[in-house]
Residue, then its C-alpha position, 0 to 999 in steps of 0.5 A: x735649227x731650220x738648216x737656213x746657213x749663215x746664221x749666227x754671225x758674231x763679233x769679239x774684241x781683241x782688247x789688246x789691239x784696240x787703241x782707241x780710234x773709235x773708228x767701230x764708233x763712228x761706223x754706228x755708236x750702238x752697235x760699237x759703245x767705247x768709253x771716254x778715252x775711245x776704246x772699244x767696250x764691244x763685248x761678243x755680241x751676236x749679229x742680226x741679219x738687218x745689222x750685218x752690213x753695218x757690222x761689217x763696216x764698222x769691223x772694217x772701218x778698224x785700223x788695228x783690226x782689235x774687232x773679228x768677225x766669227x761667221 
């Protein structure tokens, strides 16, 4: 590594949480795909740093908290 902190920053799905809101979706349809019924088919994805507020919106945008932020 280049010792720079806060890198690294990914994303999970708890599956079991997800209800099918689609809320992630809405916040931005690629960075959060669903199926057709509306739920989350996030898998653990890294998050770039040009990406990161909109991550976070859409991790907050959920009412089950089924997304996690892993810093």
């Amino acid at each position: 590594g280049d010792g720079v902190g806060g890198l690294g920053m990914k994303v999970r799905l708890e599956p079991d949480r997800c209800v099918g809101h689609a809320q992630c979706f809405a916040v931005d349809d690629v960075l959060f795909p669903v199926d057709d019924a509306g739920y989350s088919e996030v898998t653990v994805f890294e998050v770039t740093p040009e990406n990161e507020d909109r991550v976070r919106r859409g991790v907050s945008a959920c009412p089950e908290h089924a997304l996690v932020i892993e810093d």
